[in-house]
C-alpha positions in Angstrom: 140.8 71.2 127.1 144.0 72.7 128.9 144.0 76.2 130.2 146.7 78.1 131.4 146.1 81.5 133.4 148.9 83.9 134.0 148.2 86.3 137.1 146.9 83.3 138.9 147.6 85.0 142.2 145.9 88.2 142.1 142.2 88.3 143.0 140.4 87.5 139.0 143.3 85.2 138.6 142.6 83.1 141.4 138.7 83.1 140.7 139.3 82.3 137.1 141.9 79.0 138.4 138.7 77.9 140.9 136.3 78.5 138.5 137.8 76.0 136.1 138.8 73.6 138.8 135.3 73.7 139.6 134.6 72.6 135.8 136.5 69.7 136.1 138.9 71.4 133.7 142.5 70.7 133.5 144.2 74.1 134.9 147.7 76.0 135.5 147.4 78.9 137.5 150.9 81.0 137.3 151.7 83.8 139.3 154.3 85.9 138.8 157.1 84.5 140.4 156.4 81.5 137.9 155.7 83.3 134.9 157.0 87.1 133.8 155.2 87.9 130.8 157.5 90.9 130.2 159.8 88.0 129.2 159.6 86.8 125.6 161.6 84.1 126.2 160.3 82.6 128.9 156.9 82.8 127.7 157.4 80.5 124.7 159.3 77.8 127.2 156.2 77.6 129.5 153.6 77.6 126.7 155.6 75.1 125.0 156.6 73.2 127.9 152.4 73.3 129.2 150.8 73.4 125.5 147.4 74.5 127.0 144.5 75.3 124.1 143.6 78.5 126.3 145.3 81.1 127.6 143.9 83.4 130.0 146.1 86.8 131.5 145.1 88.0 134.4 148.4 89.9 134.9 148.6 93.0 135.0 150.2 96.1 136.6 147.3 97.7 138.7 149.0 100.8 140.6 146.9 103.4 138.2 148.6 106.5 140.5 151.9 104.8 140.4 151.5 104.1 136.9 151.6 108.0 135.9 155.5 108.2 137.2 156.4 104.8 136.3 154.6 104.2 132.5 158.0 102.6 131.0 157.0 99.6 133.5 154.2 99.3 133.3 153.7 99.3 129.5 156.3 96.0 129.9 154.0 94.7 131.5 150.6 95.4 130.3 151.4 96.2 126.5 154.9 94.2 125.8 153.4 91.2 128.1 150.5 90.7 125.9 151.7 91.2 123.1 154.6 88.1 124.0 151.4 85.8 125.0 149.8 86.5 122.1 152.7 85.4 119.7 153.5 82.4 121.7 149.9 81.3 121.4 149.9 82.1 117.8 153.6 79.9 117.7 151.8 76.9 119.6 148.7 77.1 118.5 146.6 78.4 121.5 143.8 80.8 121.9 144.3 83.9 124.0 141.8 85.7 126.4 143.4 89.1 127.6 141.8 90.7 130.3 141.8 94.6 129.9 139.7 97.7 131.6 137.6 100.8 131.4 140.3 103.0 131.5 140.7 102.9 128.3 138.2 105.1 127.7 138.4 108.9 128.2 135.4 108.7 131.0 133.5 111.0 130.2 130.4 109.9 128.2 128.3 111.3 130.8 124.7 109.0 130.4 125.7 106.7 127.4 127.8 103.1 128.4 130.7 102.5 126.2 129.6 100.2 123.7 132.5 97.8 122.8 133.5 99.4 119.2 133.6 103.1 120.9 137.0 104.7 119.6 139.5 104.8 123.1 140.5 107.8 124.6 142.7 106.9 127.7 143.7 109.6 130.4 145.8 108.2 132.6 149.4 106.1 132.1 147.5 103.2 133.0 144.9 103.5 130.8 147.3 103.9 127.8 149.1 101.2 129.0 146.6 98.7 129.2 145.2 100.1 125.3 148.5 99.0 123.9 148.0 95.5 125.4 144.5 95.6 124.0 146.1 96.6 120.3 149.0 93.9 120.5 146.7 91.0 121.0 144.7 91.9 118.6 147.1 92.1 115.8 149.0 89.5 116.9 145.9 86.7 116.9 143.7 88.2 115.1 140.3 85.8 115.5 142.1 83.5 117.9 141.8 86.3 121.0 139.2 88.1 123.0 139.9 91.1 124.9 137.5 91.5 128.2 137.3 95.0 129.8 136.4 95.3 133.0 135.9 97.7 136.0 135.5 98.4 140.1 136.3 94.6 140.5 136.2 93.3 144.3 136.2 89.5 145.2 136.9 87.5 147.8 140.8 87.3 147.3 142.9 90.4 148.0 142.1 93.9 149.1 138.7 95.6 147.3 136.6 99.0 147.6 133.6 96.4 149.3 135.9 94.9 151.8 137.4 98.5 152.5 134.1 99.7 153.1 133.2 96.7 155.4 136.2 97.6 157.4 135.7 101.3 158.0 131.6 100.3 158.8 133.0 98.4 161.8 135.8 100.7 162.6 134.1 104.6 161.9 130.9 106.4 162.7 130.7 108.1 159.5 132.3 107.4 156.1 132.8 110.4 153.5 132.9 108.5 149.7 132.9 109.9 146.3 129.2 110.7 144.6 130.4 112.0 141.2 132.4 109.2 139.7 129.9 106.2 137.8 131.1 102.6 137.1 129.8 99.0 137.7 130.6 97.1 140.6 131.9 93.6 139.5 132.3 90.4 141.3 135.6 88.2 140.0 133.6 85.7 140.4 131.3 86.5 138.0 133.8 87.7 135.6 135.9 84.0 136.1 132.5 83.1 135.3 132.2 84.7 131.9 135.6 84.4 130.9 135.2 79.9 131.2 132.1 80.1 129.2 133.9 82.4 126.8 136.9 80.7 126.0 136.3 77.6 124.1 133.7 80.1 121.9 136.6 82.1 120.7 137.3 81.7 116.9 135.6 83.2 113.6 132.3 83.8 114.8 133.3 85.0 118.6 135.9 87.0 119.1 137.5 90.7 119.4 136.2 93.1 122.4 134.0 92.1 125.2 132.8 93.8 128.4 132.8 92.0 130.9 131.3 94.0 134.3 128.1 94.0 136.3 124.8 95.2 134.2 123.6 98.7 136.0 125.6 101.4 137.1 126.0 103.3 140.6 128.6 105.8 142.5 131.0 104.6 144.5 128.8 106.5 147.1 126.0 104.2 146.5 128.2 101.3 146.2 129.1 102.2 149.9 125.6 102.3 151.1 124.8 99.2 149.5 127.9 97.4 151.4 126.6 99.0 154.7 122.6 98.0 153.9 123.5 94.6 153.2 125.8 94.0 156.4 122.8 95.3 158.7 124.2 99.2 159.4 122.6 102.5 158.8 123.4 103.6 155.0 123.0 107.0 156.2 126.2 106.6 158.2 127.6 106.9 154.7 128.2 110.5 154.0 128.6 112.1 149.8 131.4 114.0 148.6 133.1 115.3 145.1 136.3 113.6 143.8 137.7 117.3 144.6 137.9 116.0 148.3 140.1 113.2 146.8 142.4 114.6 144.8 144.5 112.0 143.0 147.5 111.6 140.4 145.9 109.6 138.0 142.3 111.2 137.2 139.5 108.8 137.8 136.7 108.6 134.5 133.3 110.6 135.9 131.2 108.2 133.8 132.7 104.9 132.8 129.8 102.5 132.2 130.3 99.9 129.8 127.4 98.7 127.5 127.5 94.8 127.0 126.1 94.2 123.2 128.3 91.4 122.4 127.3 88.7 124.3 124.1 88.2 122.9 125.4 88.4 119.6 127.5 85.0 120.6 124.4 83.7 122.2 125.3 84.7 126.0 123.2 86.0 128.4 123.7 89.7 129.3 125.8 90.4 132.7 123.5 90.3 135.9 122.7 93.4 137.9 125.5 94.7 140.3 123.0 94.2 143.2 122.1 91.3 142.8 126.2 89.8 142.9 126.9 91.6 145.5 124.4 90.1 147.7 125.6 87.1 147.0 129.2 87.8 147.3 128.9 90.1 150.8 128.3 86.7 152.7 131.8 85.3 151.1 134.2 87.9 151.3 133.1 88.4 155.1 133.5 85.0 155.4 137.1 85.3 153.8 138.2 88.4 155.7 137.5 86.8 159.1 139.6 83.9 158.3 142.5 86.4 157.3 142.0 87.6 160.9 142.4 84.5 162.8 
């Protein structure tokens, strides 16, 4: 089987290229500067010229606060984009796995996760964005596409909230970090993980929405003590504030959870618990920032 991931230098795309490598699966990782998906044109030339049976985009326009004075560019790229891979796949015959978030959801829900058929209600720039995206794919390959929201990613490639806090635990006394916004940390890895075992499922009995993030839920707060626990300093050093102290152009959701139904109804376990990854993950990414350093 041939995949081909777009966004293959970001920090999922990357994960998702090693992942399959791993697999002993034939793999093209494109960035950007090989592959603009805003361009029709050159999307059906490299799907024609690679002919992969799966197509995995990992490109994206990320900048949510940027995103709310610059939405014309960033719905090319994360609603027109997609919605070019998905008619190219449907031209050449490939399936499509479009990688999307929890912002498209008004974040609000308060103590209920987002199951996957929830009606969206974006509000933010980015969040709309990313819904169109979501809407092109699936009308444009129906049952030949998944869509995979996501949330709070961090990884091992490429700046993350875990490897910020990691930094400021061996640079600052006392960190001051949000206690009112609720999400699910998520390792790329695990997502790269969930997105190879995915893809060759996709057709008339598995396809549509999926969530892809960590089971659980915590604050970024809690996140932050959990970073500083697990690399042996004081969680209390860790210090909770409101999102009023952070006051941002694109609002954040309050309560973005995101319930994960669907797998098991394909016959795939249910996500692990955030903990758990990032124990597993700490070791890496401190592994991989100290070799940025040298």
């Amino acid at each position: 089987m041939k995949w081909l991931v777009t966004g293959a230098g970001g920090m999922l795309g990357r994960d998702v290229v090693e992942e399959l490598t791993r697999r002993g699966e034939d793999v093209a990782g494109l960035d950007h500067a090989a592959l603009d998906i805003t361009r029709p044109e050159s999307v059906d030339r490299t799907l024609a010229a690679h002919r992969p049976d799966l197509v995995v985009n990992c490109a994206a326009y990320t900048a949510v606060d940027d995103a709310e004075t610059d939405e014309a560019r960033a719905l090319e790229i994360n609603g027109d984009g997609p919605g070019h891979l998905a008619r190219a796949c449907a031209a050449h015959d490939a399936r499509l796995v479009h990688v999307s978030t929890d912002y498209v959801f008004s974040g609000d829900a308060r103590t209920t996760p987002y199951p996957e058929n929830h009606e969206p209600a974006p509000r933010t720039a980015y969040g709309r964005t990313k819904l169109a995206g979501e809407r092109a794919v699936l009308q444009e390959l129906p049952g030949a596409s998944a869509v995979l929201r996501t949330a709070w990613l961090y990884g091992t490639h490429g700046r993350s909230f875990v490897r910020t806090m990691m930094d400021l635990e061996a640079g600052r006394p006392t960190v001051d970090v949000v206690d009112d916004q609720h999400g699910q940390p998520t390792w790329t890895a695990d997502v790269a993980h969930r997105i190879a075992d995915l893809g060759p499922r996709i057709g008339p009995a598995a396809h549509g929405v999926f969530h892809a993030t960590s089971a659980g839920e915590a604050t970024w707060y809690e996140l932050a003590r959990e970073v500083f626990r697990l690399v042996g300093a004081d969680p209390d050093r860790v210090r909770p504030t409101s999102s009023v102290a952070f006051v941002r152009p694109a609002p954040r959701p309050a309560y973005s959870v995101l319930a994960h139904g669907r797998w098991q109804d394909i016959g795939l376990p249910q996500p692990r618990d955030w903990r758990a990854a990032l124990t597993e993950a700490l070791p890496l990414i401190h592994k991989a920032s100290q070799g940025v350093r040298s």
